[in-house]
C-alpha positions in Angstrom: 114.4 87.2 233.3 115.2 84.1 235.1 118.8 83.5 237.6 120.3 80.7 237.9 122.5 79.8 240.8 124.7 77.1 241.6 127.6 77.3 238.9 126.7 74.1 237.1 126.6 72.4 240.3 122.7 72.0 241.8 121.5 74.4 240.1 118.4 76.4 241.0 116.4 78.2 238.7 114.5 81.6 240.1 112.2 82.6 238.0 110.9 86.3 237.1 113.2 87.9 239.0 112.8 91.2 237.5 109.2 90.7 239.1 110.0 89.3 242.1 112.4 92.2 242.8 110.2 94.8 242.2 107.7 93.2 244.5 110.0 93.0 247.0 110.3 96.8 247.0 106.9 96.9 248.7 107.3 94.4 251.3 108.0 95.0 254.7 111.5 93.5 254.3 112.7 95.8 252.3 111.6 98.8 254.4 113.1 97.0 257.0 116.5 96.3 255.2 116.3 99.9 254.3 115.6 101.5 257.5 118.6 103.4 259.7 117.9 104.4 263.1 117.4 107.6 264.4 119.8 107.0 267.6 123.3 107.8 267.7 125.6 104.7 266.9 128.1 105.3 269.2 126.0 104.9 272.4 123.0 103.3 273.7 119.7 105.6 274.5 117.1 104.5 276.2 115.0 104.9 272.9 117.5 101.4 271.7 114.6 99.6 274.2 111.8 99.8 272.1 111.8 96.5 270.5 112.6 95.0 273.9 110.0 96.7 275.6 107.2 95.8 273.1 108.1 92.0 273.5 109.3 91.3 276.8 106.5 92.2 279.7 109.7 91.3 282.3 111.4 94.8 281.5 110.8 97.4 283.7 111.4 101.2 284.0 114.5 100.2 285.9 116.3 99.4 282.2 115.0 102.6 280.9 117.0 104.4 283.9 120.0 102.1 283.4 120.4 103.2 280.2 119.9 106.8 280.8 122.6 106.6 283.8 125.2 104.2 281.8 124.2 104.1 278.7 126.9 106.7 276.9 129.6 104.9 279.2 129.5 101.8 276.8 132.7 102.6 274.5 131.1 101.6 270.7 134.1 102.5 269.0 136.6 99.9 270.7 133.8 97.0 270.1 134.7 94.9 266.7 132.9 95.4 263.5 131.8 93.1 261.6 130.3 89.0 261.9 131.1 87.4 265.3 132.4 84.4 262.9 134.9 86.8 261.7 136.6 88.4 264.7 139.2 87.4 266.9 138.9 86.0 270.4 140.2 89.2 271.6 138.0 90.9 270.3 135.2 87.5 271.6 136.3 88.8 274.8 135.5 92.4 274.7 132.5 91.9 273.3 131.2 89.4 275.8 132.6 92.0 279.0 130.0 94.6 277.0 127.6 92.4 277.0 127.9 91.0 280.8 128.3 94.6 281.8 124.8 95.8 280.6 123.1 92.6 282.0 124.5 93.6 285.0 122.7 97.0 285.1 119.1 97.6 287.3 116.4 96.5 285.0 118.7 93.6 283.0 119.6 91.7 285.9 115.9 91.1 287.1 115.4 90.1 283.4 118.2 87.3 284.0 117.5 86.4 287.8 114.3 85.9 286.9 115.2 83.1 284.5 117.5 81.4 286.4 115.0 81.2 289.4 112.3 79.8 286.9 114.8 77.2 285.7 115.9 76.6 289.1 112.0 76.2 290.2 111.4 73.7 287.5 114.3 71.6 288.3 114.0 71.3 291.7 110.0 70.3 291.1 111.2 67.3 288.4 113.7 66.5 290.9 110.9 65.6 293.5 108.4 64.2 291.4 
């Protein structure tokens, strides 16, 4: 079975896609698309670090304890749903004092202040070369 896209305008072809859909049922994409947490949705758990922690060798056990100490104070239900193209600058607003709250806890800000003394290292060494 083939699909084509573009409604008469640039159209693309796709090929097999009965195949290609059942081959996508096996790939890691899929499991991934599929896949729904185990932590609650309506707060943040220290468990929400794991991706974080297995890429970023800057986080500490300080953001572990931040989260266990302020993590169910972070109010999911008043933040917006749905794209960030999509909401209003309101809601821009709330979502950015979530965010700078939690950068703000032990753990995060090192994270941050780290980067910004880096940055601040490099300039000042290009400045003097």
């Amino acid at each position: 079975m083939d699909l084509i896209l573009g409604a008469g305008k640039l159209e693309r072809v796709i090929s097999d896609v009965d195949r290609l859909l059942r081959e996508y049922r096996g790939d890691i994409g899929y499991e991934y698309l599929k896949y729904r947490p185990v932590t609650p949705p309506n707060k943040l758990v220290p468990e929400d670090l794991a991706v974080t922690l297995l890429v970023n060798s800057r986080v500490t056990y300080r953001a572990f304890q931040s989260l266990q100490k302020y993590g169910e104070g972070i109010e999911f239900n008043k933040l917006p749903l749905g794209p960030l193209q999509q909401i209003s600058d309101t809601e821009l607003k709330s979502l950015a004092k979530v965010i700078t709250t939690v950068a703000n806890w032990p753990g995060f800000a090192v994270i941050r202040g780290y980067k910004s003394s880096s940055q601040e290292a490099t300039r000042s060494h290009s400045d003097t070369e």
